[in-house]
PAZAPA-4460 file (N, C-alpha, C; in steps of 0.05 Angstrom, whole numbers, plus 32768, in hexadecimal, padded with zeros to 4 digits):
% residues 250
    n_x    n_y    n_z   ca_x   ca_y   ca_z    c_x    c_y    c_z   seq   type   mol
   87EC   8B6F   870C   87F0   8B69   8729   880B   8B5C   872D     1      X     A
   881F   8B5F   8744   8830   8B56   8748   882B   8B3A   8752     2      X     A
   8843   8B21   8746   8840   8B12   8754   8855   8B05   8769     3      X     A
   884F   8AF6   877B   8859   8AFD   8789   8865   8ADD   8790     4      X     A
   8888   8AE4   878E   8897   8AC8   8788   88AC   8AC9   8799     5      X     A
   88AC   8AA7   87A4   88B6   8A97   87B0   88D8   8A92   87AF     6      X     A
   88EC   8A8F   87B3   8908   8A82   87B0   8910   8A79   87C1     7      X     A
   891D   8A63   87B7   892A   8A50   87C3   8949   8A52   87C3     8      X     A
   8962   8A5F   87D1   8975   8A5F   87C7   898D   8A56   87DF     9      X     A
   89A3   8A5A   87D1   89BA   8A45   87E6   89CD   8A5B   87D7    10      X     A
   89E3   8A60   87EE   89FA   8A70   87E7   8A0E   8A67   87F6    11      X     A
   8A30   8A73   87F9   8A3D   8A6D   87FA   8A47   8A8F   880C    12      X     A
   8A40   8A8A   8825   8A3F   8AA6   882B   8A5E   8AAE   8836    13      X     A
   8A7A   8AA5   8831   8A8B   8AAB   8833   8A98   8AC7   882A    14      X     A
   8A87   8AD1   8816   8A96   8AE3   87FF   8A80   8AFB   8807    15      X     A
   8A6F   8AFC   881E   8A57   8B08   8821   8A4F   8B17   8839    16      X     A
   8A4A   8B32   8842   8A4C   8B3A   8858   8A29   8B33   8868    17      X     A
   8A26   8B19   8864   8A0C   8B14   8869   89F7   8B1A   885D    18      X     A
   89E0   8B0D   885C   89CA   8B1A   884B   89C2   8B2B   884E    19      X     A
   89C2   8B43   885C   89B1   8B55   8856   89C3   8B6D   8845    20      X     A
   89AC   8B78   8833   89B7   8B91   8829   89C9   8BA5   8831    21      X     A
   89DC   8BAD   8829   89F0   8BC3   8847   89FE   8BD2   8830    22      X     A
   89F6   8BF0   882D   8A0A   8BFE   881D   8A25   8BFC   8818    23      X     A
   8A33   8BFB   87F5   8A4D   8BF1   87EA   8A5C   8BD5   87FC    24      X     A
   8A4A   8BC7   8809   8A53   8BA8   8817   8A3E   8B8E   8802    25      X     A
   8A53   8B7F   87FA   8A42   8B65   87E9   8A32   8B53   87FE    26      X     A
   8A1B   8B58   87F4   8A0B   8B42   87FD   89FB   8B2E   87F3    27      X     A
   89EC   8B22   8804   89DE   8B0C   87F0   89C6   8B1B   87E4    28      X     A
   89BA   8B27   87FB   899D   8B3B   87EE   89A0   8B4D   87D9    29      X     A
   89B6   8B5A   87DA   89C5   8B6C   87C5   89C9   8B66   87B1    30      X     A
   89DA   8B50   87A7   89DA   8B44   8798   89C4   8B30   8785    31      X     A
   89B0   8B2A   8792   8993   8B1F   8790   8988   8B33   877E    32      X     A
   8981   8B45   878B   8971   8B5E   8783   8977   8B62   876D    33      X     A
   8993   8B61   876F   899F   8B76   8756   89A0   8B61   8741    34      X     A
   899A   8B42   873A   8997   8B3A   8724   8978   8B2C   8724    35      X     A
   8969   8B38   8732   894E   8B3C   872D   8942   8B5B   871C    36      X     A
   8957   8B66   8725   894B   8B84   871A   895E   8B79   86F8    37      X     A
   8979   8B74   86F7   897F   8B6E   86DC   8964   8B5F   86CC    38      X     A
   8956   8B4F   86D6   894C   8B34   86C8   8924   8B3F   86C5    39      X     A
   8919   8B58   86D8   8907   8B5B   86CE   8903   8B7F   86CE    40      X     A
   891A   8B86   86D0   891A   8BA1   86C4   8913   8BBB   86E2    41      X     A
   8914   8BAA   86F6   8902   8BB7   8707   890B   8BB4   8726    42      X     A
   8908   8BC3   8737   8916   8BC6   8750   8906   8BB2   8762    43      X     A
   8910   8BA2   8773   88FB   8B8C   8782   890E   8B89   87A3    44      X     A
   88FA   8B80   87B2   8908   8B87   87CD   8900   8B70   87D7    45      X     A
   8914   8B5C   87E2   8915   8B3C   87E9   8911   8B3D   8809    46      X     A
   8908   8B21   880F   88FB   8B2A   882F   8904   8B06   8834    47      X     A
   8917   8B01   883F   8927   8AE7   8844   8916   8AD6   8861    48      X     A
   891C   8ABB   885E   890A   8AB5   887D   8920   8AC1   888C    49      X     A
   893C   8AC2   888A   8944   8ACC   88A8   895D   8AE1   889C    50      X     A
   896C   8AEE   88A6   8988   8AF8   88A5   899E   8AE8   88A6    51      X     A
   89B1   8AE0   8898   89CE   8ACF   889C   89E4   8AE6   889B    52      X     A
   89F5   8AE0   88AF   8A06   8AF3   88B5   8A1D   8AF3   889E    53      X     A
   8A36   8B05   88A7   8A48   8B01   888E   8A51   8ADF   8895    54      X     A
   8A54   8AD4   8887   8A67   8AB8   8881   8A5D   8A9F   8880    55      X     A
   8A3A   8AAD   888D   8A33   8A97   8890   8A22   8A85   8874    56      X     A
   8A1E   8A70   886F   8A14   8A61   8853   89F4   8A5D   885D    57      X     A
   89E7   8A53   8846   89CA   8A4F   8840   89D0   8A38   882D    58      X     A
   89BC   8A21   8834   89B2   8A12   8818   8996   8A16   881A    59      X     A
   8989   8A1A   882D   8970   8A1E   8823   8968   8A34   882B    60      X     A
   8972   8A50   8827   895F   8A63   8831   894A   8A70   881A    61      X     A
   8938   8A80   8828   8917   8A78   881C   8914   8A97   8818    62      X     A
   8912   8AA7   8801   890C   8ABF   87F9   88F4   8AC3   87EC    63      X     A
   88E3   8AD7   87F0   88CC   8ADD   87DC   88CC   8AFE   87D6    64      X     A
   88C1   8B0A   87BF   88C6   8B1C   87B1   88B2   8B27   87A3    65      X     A
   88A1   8B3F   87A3   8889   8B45   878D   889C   8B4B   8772    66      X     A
   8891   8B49   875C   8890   8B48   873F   887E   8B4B   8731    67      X     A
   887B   8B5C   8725   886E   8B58   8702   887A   8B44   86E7    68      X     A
   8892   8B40   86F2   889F   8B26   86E1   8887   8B16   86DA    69      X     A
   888D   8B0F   86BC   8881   8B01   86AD   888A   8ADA   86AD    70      X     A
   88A0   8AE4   86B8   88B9   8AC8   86A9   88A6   8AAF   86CC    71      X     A
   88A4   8A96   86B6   889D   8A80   86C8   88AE   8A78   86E3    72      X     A
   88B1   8A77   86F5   88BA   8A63   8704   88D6   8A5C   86FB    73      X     A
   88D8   8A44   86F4   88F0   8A37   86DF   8900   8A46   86C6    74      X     A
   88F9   8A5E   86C5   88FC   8A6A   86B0   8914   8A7A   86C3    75      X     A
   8904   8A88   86D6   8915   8A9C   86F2   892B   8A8F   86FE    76      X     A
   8926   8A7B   86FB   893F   8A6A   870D   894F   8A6B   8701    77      X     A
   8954   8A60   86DD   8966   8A5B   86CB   8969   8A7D   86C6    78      X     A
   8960   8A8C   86C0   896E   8AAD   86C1   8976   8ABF   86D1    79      X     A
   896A   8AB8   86F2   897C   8AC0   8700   898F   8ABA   870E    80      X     A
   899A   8A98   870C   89B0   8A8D   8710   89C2   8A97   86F8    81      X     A
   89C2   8AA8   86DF   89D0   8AA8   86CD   89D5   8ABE   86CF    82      X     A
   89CC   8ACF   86E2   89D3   8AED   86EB   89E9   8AEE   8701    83      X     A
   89E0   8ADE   8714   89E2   8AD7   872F   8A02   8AD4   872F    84      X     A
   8A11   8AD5   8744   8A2E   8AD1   874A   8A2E   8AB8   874C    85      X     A
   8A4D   8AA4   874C   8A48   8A8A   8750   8A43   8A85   8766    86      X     A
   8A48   8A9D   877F   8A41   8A8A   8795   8A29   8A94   87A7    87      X     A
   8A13   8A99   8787   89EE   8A96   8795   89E7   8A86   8783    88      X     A
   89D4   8A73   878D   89C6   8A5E   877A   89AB   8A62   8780    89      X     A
   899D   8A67   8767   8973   8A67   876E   8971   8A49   8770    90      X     A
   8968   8A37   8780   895C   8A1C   877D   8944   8A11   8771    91      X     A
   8935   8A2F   8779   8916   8A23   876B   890C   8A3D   8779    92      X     A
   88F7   8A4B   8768   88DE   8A5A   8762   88C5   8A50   875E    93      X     A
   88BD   8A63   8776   8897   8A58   876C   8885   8A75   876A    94      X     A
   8874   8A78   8765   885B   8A8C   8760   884B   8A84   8779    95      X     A
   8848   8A93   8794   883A   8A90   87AB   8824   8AA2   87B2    96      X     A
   8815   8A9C   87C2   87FA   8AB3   87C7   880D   8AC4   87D2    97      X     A
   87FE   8AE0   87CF   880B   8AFD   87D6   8804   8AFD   87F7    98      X     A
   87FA   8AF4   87FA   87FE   8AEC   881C   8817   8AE4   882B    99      X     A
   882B   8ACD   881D   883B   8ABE   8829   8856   8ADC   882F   100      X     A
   8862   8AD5   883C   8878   8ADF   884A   888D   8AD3   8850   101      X     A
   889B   8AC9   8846   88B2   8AC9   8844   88C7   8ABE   8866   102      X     A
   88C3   8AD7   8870   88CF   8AD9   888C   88BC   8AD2   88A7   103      X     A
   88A5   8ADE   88A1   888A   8ADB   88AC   887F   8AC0   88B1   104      X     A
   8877   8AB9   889D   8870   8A9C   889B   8881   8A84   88A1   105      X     A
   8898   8A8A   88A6   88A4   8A70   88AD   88A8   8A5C   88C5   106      X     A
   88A6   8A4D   88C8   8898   8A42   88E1   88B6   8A33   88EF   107      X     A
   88C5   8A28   88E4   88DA   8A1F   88EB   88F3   8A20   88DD   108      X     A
   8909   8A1D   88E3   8926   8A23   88D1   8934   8A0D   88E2   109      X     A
   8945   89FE   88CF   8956   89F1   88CF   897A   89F8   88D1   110      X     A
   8985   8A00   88E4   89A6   8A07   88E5   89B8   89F4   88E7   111      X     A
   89C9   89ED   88D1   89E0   89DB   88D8   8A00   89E3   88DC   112      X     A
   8A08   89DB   88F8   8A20   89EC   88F0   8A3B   89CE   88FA   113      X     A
   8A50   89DB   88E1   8A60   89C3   88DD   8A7C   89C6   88E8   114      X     A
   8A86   89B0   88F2   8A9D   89B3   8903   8AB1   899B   88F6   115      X     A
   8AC9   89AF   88E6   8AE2   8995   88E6   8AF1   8990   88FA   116      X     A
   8AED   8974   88FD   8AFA   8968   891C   8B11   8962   8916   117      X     A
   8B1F   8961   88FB   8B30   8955   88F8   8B4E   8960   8906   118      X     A
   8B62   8951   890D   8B82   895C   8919   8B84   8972   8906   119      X     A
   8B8F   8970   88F5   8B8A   8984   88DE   8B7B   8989   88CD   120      X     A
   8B75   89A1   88C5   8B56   89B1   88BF   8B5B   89AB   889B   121      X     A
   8B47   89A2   888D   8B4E   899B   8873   8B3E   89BC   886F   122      X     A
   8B56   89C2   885B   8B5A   89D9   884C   8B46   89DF   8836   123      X     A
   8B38   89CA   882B   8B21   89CF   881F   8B0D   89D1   882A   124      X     A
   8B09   89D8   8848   8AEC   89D7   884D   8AF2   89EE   8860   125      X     A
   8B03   89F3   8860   8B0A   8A19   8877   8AEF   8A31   886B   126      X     A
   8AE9   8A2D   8861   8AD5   8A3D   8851   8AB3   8A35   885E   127      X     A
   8AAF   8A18   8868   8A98   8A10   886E   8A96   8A00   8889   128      X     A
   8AAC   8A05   8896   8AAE   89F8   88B4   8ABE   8A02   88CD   129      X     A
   8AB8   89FF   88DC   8ACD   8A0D   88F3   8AE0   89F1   88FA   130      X     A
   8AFD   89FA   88FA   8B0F   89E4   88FC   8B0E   89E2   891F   131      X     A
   8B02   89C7   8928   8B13   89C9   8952   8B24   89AE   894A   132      X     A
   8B3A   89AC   8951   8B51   8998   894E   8B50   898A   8961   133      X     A
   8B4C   8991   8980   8B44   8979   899B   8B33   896C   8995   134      X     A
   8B33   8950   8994   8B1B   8946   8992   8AFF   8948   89A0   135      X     A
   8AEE   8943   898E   8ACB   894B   89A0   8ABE   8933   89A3   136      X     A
   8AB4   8934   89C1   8AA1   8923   89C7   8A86   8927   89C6   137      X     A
   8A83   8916   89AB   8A6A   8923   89A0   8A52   8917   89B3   138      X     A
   8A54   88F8   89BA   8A40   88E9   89D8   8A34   890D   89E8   139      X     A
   8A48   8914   89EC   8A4C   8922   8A03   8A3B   8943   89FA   140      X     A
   8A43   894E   89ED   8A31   8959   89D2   8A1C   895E   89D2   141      X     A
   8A11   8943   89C8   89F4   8943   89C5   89EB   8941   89D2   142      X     A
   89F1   8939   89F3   89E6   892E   8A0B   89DE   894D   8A19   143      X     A
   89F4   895B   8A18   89F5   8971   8A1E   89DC   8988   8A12   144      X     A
   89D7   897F   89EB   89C6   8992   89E6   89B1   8992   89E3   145      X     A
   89AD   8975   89F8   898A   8970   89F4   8982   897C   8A0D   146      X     A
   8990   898D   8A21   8987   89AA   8A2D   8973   89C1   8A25   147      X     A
   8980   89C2   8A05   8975   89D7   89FE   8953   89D7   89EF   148      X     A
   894F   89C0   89EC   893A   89B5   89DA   8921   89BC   89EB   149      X     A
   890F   89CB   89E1   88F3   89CD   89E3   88F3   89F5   89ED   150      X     A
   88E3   89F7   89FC   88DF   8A19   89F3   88EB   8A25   8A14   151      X     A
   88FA   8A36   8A13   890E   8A43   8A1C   890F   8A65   8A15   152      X     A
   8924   8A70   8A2D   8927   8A87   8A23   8944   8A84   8A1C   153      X     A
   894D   8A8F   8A0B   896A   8A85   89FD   8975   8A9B   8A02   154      X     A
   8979   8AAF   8A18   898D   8ACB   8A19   89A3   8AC3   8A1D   155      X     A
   89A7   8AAC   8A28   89C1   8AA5   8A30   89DA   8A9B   8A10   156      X     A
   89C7   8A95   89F4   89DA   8A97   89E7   89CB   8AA7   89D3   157      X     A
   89C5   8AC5   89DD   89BB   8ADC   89C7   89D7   8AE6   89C6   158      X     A
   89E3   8AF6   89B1   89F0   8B09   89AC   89E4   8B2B   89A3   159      X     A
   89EA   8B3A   89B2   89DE   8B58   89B7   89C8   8B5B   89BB   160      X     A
   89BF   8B48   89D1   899F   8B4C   89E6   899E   8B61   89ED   161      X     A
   8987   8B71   89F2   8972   8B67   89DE   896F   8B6E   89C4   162      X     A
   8966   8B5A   89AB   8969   8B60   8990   8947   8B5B   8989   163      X     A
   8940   8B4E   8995   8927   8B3D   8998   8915   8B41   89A8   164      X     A
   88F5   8B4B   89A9   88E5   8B51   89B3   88E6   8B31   89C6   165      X     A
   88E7   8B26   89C7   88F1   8B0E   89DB   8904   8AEF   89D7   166      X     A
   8913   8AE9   89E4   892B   8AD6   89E5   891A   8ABB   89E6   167      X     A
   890A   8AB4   89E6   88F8   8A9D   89E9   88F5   8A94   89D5   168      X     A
   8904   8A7A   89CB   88FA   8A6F   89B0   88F8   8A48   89B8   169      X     A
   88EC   8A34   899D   88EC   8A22   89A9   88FF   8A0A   8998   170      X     A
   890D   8A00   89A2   8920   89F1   898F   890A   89D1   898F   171      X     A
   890B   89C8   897A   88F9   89B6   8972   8911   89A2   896E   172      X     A
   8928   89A7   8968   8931   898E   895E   8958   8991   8964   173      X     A
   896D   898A   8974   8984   898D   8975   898A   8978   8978   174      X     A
   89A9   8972   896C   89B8   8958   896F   89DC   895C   895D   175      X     A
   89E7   8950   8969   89FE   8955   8964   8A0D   8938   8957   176      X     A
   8A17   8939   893A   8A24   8919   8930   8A37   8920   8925   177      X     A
   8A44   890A   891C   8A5E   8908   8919   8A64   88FA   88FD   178      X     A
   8A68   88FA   88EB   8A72   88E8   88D6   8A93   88EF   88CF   179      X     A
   8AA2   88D5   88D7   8AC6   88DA   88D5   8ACD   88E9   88E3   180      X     A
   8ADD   8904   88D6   8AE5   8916   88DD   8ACD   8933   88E6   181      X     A
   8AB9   892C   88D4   8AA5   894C   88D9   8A92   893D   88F4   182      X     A
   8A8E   895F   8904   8A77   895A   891B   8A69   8970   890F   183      X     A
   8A4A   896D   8910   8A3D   8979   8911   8A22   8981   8922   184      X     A
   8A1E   8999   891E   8A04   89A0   8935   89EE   89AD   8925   185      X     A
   89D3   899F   8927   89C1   89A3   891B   89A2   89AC   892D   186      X     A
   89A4   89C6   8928   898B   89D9   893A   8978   89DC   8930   187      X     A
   8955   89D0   892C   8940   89DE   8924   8930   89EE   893B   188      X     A
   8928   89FC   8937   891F   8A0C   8945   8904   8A22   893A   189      X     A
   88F1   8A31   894A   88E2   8A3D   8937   88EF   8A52   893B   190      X     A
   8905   8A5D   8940   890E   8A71   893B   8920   8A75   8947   191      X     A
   8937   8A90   8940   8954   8A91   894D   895C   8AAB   8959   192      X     A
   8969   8AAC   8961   8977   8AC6   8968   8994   8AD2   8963   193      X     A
   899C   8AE0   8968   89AF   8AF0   8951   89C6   8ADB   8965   194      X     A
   89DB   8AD3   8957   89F0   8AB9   895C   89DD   8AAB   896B   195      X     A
   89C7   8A99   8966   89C8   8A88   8981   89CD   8A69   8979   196      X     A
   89D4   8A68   8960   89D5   8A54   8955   89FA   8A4C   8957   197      X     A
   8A03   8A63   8950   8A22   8A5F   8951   8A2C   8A5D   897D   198      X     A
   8A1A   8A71   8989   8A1D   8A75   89A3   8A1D   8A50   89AA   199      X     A
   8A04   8A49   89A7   89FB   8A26   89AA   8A15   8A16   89A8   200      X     A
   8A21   8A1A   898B   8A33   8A0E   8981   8A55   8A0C   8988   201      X     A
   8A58   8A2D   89A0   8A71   8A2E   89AA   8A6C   8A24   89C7   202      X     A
   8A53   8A20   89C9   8A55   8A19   89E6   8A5B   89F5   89ED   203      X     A
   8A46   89F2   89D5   8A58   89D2   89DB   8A69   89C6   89D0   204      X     A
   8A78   89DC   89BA   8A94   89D3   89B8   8A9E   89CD   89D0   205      X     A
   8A9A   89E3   89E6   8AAD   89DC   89FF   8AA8   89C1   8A14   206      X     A
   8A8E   89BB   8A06   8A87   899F   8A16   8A8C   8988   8A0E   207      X     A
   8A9C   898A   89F2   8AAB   8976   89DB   8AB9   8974   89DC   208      X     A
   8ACB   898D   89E6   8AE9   8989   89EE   8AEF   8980   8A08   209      X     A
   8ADF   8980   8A1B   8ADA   8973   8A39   8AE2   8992   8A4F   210      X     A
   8ADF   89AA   8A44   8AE2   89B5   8A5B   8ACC   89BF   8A6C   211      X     A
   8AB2   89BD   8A5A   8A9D   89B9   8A6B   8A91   899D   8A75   212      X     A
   8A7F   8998   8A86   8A74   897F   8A90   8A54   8982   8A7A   213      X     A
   8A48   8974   8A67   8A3A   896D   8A5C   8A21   8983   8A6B   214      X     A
   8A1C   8980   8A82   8A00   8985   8A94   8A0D   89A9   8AA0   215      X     A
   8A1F   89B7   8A96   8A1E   89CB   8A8D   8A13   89E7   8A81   216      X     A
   8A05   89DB   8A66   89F5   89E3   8A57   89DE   89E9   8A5E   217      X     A
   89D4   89CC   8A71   89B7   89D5   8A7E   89B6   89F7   8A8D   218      X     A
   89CD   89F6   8AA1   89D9   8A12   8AA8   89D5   8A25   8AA4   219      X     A
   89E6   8A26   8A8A   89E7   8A40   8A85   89CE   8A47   8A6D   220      X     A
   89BD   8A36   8A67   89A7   8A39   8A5A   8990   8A4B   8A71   221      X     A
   8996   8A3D   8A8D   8986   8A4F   8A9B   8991   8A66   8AB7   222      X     A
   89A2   8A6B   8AA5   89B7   8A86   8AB9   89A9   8A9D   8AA7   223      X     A
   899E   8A98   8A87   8993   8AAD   8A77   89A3   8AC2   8A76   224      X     A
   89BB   8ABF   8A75   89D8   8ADA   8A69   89EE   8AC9   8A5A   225      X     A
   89EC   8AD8   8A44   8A0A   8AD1   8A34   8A1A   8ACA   8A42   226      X     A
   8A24   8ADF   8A4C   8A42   8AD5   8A5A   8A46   8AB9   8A67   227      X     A
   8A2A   8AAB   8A6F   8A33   8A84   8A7E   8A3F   8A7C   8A64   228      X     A
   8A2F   8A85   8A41   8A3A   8A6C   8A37   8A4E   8A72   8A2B   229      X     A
   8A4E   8A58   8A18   8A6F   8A5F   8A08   8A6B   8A70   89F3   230      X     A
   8A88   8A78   89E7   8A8D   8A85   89D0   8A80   8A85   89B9   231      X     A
   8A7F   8A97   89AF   8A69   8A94   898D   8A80   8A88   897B   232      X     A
   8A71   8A70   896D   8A86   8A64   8957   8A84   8A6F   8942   233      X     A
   8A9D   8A71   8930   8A9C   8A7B   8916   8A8A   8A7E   8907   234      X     A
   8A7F   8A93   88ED   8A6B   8A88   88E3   8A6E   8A71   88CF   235      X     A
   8A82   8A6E   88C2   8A8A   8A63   88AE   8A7A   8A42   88A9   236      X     A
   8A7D   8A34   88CD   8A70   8A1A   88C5   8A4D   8A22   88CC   237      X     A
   8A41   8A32   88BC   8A26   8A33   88C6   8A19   8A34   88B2   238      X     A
   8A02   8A2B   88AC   89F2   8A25   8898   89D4   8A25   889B   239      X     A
   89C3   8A36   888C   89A7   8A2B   888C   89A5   8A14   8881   240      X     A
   8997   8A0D   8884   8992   89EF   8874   8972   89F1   886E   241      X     A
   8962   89F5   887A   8946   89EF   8872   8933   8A02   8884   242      X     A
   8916   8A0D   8872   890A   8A1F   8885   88F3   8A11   887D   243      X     A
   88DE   8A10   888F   88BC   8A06   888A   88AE   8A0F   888C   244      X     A
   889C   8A0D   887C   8881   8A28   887E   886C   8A0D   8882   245      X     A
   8853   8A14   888A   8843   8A09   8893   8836   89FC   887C   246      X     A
   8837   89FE   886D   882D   89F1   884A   883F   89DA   8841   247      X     A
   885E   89D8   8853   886C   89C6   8848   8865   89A8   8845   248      X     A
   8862   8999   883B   8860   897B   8832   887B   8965   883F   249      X     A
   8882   8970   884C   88A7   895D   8855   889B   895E   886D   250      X     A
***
């Protein structure tokens, strides 16, 4: 009987035309697959909680996989990180009922996306942040993105509506902080829509930089068309960070 296993993994999606599989284009699923099929001899097809576009990073995104693999848990982790490119990491494997789903079952996701505020953009982090050099008022920010919090229809920051049998999702948790030089914006939600996380994130850049008024957002959250809000930000500062299934213990 196949069993049917869990991953935990974090990448570095710069070098990556997003996760999904896409003929002669590197991806994360592609690359997955293909040192799962090295490691148990056998073709296997990965089913992720969500899609990350090209550029964008994962530390916690959540994969499961049928197998006849023999190899434990801890055994998978240490052999397919040794297959794996440097920039996919397995975190942790488990053996789950053949029920669980991967994409299906996930009840909430965690998005963080990171902003260097600094005058000048430090050169080691061009890879994991979007540089804005005007300073941001982050007060102003957060004031602004507790608009979006609770259940809504979000067309106004979908990109290629409709993608989604419906734009209605419910954000459980937004807030925008600051440590030194980095701002960041942190969205849970039970679910997303194709940019709405980066859409979120260009719109109140503009309310950081002061060319919007804070009470804006409320707005164009309920004009329900792209075009009120702002620009889609880079993917580069965007990150999963965490997904929850209803079994979680945190």
């Amino acid at each position: 009987m196949l069993r049917n296993l869990k991953l935990s993994i974090c990448y570095d999606g710069t070098d990556f035309h997003g996760w999904q599989r896409q003929p002669d284009l590197r991806t994360v699923q592609g690359v997955l697959e293909e040192a799962i099929r090295q490691l148990t001899g056998f073709e296997a097809t990965t089913d992720a909680s969500g899609r990350t576009d090209a550029g964008v990073h994962a530390l916690g995104q959540v994969v499961h996989f049928h197998s006849a693999s023999p190899h434990p848990p801890e055994v998978l982790v240490k052999a397919l990180n040794a297959l794996l490119p440097r920039d996919v990491r397995v975190r942790g494997a488990w053996e789950v009922p053949q029920s669980f789903h991967a994409t299906l079952d996930a009840k909430a996701k965690l998005y963080r996306y990171v902003i260097d505020n600094n005058t000048i953009a430090d050169p080691f982090q061009l890879r994991y942040c979007h540089h804005v050099h005007h300073p941001l008022d982050v007060a102003a920010m957060h004031l602004a993105a507790q608009a979006l919090k609770g259940r809504h229809d979000f067309h106004s920051f979908e990109t290629r509506w409709p993608n989604r049998t419906s734009s209605v999702r419910t954000i459980t948790h937004i807030a925008v902080n600051r440590m030194g030089g980095f701002v960041w914006i942190d969205v849970e939600a039970d679910g997303f829509l194709y940019n709405m996380v980066r859409a979120i994130a260009g719109t109140l850049i503009l309310v950081g930089v002061g060319r919007w008024p804070a009470s804006r957002v409320a707005d164009v959250l309920a004009a329900e068309d792209r075009a009120a809000a702002g620009p889609t930000a880079p993917p580069q500062g965007l990150f999963l960070v965490r997904v929850r299934y209803a079994d979680d213990r945190e």
